[in-house]
PDB file of N, CA, C, O and CB in Angstrom:
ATOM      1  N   UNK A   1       0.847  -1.164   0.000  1.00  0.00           N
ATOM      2  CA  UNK A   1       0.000   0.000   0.000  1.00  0.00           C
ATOM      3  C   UNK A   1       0.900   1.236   0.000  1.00  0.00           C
ATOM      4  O   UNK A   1       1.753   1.318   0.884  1.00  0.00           O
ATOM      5  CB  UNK A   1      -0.968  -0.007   1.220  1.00  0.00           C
ATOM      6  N   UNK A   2       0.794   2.129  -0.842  1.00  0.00           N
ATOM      7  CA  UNK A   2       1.545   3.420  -1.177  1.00  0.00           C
ATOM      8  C   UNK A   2       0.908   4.427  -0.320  1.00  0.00           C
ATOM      9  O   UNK A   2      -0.168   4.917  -0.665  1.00  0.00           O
ATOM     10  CB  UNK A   2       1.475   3.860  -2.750  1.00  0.00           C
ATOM     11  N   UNK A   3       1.647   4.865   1.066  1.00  0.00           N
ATOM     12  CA  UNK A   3       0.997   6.588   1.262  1.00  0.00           C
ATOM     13  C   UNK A   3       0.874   7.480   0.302  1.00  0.00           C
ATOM     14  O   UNK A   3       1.616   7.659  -0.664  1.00  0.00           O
ATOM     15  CB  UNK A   3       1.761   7.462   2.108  1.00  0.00           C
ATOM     16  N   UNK A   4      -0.177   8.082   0.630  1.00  0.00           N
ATOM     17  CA  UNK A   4      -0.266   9.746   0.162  1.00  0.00           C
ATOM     18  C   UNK A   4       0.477  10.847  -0.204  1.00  0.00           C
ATOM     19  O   UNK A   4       0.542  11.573  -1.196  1.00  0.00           O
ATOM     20  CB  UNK A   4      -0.665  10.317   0.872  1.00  0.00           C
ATOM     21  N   UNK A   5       1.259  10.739   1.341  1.00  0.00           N
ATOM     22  CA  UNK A   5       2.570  11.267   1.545  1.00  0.00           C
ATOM     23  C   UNK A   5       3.612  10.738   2.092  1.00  0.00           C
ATOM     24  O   UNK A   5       3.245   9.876   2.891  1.00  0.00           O
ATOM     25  CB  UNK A   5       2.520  12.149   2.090  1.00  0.00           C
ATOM     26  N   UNK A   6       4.798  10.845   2.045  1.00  0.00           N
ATOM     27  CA  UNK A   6       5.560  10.441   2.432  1.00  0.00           C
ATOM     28  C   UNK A   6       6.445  10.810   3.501  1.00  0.00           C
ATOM     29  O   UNK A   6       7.181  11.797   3.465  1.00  0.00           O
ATOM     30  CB  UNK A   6       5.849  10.287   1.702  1.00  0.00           C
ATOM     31  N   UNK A   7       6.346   9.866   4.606  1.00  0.00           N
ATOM     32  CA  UNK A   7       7.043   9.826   5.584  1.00  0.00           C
ATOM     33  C   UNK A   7       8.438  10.014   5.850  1.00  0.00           C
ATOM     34  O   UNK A   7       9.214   9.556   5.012  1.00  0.00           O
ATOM     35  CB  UNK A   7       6.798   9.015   5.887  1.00  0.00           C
ATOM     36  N   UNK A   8       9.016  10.733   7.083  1.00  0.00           N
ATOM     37  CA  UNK A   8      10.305  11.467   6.862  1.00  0.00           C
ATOM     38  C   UNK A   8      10.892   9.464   7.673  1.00  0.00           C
ATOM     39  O   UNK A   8      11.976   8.921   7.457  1.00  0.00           O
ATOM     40  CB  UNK A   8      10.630  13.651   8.052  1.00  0.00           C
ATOM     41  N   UNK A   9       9.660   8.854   8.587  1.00  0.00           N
ATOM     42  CA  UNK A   9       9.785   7.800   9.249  1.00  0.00           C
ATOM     43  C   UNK A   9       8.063   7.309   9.680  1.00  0.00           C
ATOM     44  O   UNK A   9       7.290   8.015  10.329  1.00  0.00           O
ATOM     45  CB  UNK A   9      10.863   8.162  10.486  1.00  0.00           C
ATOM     46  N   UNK A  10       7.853   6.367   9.298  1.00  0.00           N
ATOM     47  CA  UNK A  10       6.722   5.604   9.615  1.00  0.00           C
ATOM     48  C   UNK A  10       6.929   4.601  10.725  1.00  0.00           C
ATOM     49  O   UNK A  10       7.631   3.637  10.421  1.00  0.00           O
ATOM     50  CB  UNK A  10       6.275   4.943   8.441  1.00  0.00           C
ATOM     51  N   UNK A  11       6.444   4.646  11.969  1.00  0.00           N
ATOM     52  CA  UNK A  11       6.950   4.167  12.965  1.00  0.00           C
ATOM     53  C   UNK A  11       5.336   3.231  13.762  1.00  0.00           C
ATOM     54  O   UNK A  11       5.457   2.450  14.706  1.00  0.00           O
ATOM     55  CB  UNK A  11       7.790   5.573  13.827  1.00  0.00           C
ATOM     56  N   UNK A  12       4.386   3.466  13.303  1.00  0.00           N
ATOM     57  CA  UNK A  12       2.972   2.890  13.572  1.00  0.00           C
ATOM     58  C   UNK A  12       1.778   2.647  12.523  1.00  0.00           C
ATOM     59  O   UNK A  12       1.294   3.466  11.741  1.00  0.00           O
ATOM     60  CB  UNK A  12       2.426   3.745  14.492  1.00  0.00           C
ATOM     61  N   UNK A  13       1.485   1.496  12.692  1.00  0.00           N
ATOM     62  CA  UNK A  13       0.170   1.687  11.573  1.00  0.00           C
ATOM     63  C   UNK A  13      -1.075   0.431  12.357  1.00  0.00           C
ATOM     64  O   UNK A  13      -1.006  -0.666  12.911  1.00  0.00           O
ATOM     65  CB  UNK A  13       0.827   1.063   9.412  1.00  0.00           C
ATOM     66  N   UNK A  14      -1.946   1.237  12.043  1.00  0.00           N
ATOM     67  CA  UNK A  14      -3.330   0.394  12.831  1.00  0.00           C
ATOM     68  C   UNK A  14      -4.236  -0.100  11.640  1.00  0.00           C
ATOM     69  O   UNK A  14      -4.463   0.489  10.583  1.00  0.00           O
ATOM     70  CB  UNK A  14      -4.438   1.557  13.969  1.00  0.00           C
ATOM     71  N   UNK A  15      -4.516  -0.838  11.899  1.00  0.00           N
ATOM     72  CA  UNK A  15      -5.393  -1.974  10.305  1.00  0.00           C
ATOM     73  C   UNK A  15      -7.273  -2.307  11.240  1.00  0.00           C
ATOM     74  O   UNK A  15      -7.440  -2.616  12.420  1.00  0.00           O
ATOM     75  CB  UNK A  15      -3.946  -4.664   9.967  1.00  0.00           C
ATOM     76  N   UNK A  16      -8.016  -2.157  10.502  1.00  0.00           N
ATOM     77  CA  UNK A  16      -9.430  -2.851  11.358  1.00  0.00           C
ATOM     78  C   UNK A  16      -9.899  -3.239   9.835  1.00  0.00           C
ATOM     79  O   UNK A  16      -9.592  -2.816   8.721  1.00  0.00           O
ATOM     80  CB  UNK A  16     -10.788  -1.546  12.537  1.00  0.00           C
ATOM     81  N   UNK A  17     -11.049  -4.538  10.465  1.00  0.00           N
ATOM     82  CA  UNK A  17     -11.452  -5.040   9.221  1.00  0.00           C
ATOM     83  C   UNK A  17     -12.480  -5.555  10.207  1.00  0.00           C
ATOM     84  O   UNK A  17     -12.379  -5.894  11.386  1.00  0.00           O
ATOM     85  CB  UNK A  17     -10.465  -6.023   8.162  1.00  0.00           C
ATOM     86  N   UNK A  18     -14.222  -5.478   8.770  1.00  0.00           N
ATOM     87  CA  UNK A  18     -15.008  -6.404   9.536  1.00  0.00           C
ATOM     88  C   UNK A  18     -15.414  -7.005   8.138  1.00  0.00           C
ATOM     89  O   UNK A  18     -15.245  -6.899   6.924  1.00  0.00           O
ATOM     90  CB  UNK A  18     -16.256  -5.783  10.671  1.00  0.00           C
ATOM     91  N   UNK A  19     -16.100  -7.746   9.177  1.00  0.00           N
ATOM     92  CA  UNK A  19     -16.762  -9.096   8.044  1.00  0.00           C
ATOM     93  C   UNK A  19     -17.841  -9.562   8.902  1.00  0.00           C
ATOM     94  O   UNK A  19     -17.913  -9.178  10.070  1.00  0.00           O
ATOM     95  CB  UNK A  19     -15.572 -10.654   7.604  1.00  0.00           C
ATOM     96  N   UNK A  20     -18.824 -10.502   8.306  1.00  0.00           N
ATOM     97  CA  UNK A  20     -20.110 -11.502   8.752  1.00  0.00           C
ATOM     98  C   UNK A  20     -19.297 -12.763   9.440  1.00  0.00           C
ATOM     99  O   UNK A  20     -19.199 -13.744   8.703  1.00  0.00           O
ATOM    100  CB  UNK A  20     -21.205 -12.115   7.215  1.00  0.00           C
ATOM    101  N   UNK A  21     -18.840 -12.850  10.442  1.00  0.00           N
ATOM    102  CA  UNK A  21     -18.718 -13.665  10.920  1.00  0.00           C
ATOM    103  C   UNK A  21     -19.291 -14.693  11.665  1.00  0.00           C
ATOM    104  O   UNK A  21     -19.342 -14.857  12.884  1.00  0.00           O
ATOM    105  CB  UNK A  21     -18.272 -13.360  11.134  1.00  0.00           C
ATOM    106  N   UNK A  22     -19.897 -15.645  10.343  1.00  0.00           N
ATOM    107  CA  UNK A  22     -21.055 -16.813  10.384  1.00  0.00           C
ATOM    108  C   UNK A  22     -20.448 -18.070  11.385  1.00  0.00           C
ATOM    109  O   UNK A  22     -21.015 -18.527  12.378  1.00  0.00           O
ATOM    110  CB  UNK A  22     -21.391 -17.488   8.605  1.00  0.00           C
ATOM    111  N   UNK A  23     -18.976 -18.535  10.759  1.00  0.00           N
ATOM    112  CA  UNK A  23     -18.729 -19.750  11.022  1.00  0.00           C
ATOM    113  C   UNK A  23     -17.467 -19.794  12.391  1.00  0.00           C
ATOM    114  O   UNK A  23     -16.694 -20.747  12.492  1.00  0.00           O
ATOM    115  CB  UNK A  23     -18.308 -20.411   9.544  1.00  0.00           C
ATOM    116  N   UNK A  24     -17.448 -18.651  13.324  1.00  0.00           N
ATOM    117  CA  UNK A  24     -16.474 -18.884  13.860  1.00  0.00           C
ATOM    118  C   UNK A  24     -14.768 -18.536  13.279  1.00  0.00           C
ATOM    119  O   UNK A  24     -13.704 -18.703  13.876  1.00  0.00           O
ATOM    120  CB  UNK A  24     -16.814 -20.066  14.049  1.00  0.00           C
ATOM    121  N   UNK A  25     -14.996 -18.081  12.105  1.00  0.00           N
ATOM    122  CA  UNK A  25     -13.368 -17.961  11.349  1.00  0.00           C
ATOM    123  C   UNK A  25     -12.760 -16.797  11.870  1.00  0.00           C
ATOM    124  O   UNK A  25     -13.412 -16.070  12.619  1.00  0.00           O
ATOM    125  CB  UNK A  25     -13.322 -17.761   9.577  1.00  0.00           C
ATOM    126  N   UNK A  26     -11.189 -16.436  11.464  1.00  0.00           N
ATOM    127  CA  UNK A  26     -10.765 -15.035  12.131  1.00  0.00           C
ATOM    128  C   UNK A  26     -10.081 -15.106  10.722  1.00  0.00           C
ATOM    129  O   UNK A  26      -9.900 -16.024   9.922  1.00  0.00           O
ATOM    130  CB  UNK A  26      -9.772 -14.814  13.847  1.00  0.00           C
ATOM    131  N   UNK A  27      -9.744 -13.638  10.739  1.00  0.00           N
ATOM    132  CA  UNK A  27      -9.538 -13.003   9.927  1.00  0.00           C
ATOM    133  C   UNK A  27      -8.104 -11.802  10.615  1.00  0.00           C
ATOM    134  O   UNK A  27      -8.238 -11.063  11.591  1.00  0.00           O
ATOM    135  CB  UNK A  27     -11.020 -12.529   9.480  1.00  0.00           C
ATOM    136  N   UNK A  28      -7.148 -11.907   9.969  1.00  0.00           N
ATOM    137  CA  UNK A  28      -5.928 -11.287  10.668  1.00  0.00           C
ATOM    138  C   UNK A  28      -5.195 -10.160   9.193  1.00  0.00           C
ATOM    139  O   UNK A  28      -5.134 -10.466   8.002  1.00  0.00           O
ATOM    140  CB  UNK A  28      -4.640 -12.892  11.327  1.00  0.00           C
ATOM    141  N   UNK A  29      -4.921  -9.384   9.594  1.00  0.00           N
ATOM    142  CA  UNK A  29      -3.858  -8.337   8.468  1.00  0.00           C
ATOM    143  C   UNK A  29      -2.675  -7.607   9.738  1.00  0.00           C
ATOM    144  O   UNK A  29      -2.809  -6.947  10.769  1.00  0.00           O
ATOM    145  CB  UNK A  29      -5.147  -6.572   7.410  1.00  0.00           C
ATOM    146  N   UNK A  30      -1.736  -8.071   9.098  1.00  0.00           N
ATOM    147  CA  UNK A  30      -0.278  -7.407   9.455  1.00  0.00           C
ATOM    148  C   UNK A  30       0.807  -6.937   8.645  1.00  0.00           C
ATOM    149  O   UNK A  30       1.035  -7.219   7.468  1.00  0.00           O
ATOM    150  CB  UNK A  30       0.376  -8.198  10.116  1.00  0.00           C
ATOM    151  N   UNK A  31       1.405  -6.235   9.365  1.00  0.00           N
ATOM    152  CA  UNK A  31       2.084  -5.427   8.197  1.00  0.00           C
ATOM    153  C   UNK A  31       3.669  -6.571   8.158  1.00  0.00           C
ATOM    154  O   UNK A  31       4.205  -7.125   9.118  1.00  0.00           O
ATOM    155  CB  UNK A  31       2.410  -3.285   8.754  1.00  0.00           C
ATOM    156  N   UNK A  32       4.037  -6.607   6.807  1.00  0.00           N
ATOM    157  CA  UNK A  32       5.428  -7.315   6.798  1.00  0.00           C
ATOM    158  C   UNK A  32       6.691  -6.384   6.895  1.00  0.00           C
ATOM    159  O   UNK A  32       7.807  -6.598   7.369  1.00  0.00           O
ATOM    160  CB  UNK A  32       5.569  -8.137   5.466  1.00  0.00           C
ATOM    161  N   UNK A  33       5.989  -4.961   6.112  1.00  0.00           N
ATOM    162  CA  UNK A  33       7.519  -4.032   6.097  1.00  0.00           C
ATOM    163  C   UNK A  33       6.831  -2.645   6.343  1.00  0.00           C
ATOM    164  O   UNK A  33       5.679  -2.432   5.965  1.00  0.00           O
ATOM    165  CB  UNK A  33       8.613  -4.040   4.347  1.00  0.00           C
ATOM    166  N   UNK A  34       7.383  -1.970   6.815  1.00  0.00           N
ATOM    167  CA  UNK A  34       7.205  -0.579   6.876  1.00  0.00           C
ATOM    168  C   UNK A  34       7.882   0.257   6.375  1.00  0.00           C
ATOM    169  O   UNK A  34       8.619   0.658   7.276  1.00  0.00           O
ATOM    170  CB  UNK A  34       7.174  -0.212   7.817  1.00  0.00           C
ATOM    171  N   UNK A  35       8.204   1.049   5.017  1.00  0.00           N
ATOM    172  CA  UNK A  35       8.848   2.322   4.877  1.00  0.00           C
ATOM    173  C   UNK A  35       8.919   3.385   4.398  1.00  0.00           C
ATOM    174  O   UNK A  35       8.240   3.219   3.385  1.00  0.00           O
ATOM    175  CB  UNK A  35       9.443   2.297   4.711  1.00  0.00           C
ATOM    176  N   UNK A  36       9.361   4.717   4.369  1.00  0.00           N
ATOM    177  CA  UNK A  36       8.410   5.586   4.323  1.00  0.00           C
ATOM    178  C   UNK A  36       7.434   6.234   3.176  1.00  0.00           C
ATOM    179  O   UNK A  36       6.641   7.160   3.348  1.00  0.00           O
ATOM    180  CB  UNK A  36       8.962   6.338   4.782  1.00  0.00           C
ATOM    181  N   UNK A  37       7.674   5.565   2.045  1.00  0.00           N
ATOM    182  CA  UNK A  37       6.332   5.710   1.140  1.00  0.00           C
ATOM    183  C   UNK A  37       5.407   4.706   1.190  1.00  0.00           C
ATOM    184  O   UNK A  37       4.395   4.769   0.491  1.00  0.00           O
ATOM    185  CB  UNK A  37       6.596   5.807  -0.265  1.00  0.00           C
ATOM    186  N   UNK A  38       5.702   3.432   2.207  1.00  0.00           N
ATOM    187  CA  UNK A  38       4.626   2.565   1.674  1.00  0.00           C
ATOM    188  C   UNK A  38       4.829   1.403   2.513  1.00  0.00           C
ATOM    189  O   UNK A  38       5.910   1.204   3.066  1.00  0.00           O
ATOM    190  CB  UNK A  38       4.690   2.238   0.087  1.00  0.00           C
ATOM    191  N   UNK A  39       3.698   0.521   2.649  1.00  0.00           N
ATOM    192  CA  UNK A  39       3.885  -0.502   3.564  1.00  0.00           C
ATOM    193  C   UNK A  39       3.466  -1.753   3.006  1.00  0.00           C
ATOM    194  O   UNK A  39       2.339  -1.614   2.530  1.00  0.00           O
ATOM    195  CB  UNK A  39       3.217  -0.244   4.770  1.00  0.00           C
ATOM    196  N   UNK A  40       3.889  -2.875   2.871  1.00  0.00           N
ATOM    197  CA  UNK A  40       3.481  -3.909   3.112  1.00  0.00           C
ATOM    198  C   UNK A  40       3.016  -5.168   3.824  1.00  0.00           C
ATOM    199  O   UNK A  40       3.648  -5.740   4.713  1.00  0.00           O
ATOM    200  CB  UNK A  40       3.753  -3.921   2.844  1.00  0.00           C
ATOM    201  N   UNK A  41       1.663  -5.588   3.258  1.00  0.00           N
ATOM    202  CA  UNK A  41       1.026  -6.564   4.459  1.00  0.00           C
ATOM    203  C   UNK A  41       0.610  -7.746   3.781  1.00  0.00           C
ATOM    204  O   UNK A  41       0.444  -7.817   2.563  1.00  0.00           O
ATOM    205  CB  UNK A  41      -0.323  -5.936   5.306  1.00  0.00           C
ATOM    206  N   UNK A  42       0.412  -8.863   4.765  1.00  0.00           N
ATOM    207  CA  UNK A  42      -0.506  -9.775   4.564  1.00  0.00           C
ATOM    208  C   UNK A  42      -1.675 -10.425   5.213  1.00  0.00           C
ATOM    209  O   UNK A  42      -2.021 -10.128   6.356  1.00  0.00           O
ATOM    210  CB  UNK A  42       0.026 -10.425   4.373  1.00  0.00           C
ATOM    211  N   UNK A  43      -2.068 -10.999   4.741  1.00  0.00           N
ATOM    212  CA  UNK A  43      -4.558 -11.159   4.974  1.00  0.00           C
ATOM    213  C   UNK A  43      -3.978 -12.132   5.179  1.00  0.00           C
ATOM    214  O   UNK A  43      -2.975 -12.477   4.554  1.00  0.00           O
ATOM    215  CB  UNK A  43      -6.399 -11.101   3.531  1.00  0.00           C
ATOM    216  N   UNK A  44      -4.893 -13.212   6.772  1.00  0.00           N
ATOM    217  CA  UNK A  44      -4.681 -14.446   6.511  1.00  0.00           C
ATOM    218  C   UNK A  44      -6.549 -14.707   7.316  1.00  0.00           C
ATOM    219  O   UNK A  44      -7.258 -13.856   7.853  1.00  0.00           O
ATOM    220  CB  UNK A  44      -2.933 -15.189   7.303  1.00  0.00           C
ATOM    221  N   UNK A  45      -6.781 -15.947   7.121  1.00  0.00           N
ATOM    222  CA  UNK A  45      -7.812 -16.119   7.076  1.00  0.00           C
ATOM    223  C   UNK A  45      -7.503 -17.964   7.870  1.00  0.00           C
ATOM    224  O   UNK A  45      -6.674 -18.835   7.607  1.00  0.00           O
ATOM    225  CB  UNK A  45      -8.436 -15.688   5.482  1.00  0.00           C
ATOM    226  N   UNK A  46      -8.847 -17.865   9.067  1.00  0.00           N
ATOM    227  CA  UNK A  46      -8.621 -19.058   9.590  1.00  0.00           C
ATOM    228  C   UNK A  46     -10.162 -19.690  10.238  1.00  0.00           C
ATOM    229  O   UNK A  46     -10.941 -19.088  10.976  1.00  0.00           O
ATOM    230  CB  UNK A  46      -7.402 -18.840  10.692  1.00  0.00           C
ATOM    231  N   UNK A  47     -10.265 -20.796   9.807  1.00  0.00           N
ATOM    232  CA  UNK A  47     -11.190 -21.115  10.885  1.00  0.00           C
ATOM    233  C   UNK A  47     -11.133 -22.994  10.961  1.00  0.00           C
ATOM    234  O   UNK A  47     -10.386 -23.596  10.190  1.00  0.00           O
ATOM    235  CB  UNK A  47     -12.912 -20.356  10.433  1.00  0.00           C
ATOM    236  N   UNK A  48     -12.139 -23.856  12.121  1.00  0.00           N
ATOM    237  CA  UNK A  48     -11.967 -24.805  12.192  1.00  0.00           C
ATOM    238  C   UNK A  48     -10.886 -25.530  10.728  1.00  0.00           C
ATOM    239  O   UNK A  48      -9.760 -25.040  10.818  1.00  0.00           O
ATOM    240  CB  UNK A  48     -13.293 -25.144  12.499  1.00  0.00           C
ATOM    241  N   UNK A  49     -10.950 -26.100  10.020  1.00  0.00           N
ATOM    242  CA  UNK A  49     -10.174 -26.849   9.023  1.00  0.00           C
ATOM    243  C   UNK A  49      -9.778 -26.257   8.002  1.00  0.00           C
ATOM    244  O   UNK A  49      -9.739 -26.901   6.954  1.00  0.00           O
ATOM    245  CB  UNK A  49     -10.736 -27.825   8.568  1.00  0.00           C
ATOM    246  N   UNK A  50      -9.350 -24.786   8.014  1.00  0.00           N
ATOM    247  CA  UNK A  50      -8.098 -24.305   6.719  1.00  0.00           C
ATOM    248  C   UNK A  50      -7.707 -23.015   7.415  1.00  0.00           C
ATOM    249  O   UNK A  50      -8.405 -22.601   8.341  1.00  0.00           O
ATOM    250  CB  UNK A  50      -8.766 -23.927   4.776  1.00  0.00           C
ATOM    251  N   UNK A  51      -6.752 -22.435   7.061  1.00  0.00           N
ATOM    252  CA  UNK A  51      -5.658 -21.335   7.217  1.00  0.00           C
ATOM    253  C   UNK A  51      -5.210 -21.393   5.891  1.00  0.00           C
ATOM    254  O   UNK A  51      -4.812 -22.446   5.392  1.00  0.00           O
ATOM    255  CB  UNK A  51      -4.435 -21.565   8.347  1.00  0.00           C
ATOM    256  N   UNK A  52      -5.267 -19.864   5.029  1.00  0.00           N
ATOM    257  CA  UNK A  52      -5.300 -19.751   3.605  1.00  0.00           C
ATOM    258  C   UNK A  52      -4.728 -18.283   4.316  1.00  0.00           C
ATOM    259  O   UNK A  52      -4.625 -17.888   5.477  1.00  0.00           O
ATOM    260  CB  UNK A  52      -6.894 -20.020   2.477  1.00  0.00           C
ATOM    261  N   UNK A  53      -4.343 -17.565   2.638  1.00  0.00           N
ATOM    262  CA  UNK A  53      -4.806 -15.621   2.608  1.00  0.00           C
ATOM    263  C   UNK A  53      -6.041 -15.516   2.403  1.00  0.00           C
ATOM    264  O   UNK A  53      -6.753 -16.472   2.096  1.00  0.00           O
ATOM    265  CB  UNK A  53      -4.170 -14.539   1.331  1.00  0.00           C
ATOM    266  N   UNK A  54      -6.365 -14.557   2.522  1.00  0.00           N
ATOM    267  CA  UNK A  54      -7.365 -14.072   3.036  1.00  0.00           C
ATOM    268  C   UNK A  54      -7.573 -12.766   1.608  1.00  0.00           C
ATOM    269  O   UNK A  54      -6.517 -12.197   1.332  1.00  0.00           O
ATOM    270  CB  UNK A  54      -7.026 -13.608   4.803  1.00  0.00           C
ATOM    271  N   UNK A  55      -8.520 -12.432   0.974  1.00  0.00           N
ATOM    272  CA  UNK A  55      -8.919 -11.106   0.111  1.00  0.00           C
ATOM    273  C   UNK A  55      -9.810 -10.391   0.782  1.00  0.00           C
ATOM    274  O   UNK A  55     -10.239  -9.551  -0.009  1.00  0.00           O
ATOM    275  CB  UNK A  55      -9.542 -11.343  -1.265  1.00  0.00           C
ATOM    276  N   UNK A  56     -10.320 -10.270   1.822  1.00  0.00           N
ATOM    277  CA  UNK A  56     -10.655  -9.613   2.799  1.00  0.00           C
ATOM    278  C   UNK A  56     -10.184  -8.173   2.768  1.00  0.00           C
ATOM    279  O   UNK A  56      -8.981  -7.919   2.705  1.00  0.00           O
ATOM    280  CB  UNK A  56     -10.267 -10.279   3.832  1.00  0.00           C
ATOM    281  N   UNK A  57     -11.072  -7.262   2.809  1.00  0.00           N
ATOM    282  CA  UNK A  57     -10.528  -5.780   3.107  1.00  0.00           C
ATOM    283  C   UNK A  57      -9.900  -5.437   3.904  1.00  0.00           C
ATOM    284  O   UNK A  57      -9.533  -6.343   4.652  1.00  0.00           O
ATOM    285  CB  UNK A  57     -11.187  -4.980   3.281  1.00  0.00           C
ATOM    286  N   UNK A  58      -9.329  -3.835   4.298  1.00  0.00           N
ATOM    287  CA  UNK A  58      -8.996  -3.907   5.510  1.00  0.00           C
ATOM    288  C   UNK A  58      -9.172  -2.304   5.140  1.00  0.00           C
ATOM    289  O   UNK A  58      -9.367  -1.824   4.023  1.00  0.00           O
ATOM    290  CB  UNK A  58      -7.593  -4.762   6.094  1.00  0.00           C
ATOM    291  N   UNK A  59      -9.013  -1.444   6.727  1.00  0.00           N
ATOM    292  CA  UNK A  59      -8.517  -0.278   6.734  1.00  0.00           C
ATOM    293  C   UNK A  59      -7.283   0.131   7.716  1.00  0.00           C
ATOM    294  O   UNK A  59      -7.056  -0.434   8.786  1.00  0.00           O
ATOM    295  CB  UNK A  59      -9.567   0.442   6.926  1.00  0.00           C
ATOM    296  N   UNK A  60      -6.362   1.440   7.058  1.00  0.00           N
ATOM    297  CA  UNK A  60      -5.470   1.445   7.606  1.00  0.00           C
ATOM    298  C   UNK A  60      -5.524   2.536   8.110  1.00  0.00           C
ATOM    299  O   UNK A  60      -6.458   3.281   7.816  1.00  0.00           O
ATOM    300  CB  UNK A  60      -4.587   1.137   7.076  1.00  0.00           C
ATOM    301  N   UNK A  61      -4.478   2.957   9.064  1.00  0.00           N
ATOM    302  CA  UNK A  61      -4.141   4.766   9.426  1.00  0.00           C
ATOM    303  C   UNK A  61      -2.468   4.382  10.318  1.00  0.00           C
ATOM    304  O   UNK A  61      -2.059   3.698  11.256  1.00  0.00           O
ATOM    305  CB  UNK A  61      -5.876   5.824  10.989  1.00  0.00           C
ATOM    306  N   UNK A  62      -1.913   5.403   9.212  1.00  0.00           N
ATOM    307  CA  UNK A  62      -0.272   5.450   9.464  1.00  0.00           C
ATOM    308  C   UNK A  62      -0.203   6.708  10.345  1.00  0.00           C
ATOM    309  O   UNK A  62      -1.004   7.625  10.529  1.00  0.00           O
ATOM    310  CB  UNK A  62       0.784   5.630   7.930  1.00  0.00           C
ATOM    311  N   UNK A  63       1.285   6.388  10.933  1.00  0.00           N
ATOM    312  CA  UNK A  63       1.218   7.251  12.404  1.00  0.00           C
ATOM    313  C   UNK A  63       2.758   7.583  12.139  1.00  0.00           C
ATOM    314  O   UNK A  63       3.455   6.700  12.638  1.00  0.00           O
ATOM    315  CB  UNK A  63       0.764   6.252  14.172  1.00  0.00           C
ATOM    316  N   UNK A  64       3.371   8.398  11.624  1.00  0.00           N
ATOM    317  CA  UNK A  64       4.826   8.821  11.811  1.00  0.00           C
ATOM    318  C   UNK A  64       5.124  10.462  11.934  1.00  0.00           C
ATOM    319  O   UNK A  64       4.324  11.312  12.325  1.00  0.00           O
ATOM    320  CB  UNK A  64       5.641   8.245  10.533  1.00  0.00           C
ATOM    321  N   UNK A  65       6.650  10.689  11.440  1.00  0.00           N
ATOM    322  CA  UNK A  65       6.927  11.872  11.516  1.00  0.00           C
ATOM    323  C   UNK A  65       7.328  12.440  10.211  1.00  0.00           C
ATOM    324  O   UNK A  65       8.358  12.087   9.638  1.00  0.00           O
ATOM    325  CB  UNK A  65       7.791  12.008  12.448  1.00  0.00           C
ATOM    326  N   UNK A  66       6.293  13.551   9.626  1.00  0.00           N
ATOM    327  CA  UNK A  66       6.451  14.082   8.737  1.00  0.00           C
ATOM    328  C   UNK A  66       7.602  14.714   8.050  1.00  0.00           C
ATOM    329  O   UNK A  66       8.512  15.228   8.702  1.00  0.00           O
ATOM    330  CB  UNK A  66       5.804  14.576   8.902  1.00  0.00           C
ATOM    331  N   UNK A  67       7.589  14.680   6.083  1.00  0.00           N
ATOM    332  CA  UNK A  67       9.349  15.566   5.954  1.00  0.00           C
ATOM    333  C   UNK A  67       9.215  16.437   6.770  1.00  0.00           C
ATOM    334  O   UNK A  67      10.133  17.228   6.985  1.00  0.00           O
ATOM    335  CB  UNK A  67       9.936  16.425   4.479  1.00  0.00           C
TER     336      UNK A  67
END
């Protein structure tokens, strides 16, 4: 995911996601890298008998210190 703007240092980022949660499954997004134009993550998706990724949405909000 590409910021807007770019960070002098990106040091926090908060993710929420919902969904219909019928069957008991969870649904997880974390970030793998952080830097300052852009972050990368991955969706994982779990419930009784599979753990896959997940295409699940998410929302984010980055928290650093501006140029």
């Amino acid at each position: 995911m590409n910021f807007p703007l770019s960070f002098k240092s990106c040091f926090s980022l908060a993710f929420s996601s919902t969904t219909d949660n019928t069957n008991n499954s969870i649904w997880s997004v974390n970030y793998a890298a952080i830097y300052a134009s852009y972050f990368t993550v991955y969706r994982r998706y779990a419930d009784a008998g599979t753990i896959a990724n997940s295409s699940q949405s998410f929302r984010w909000i980055a928290i650093g210190t501006w140029k």
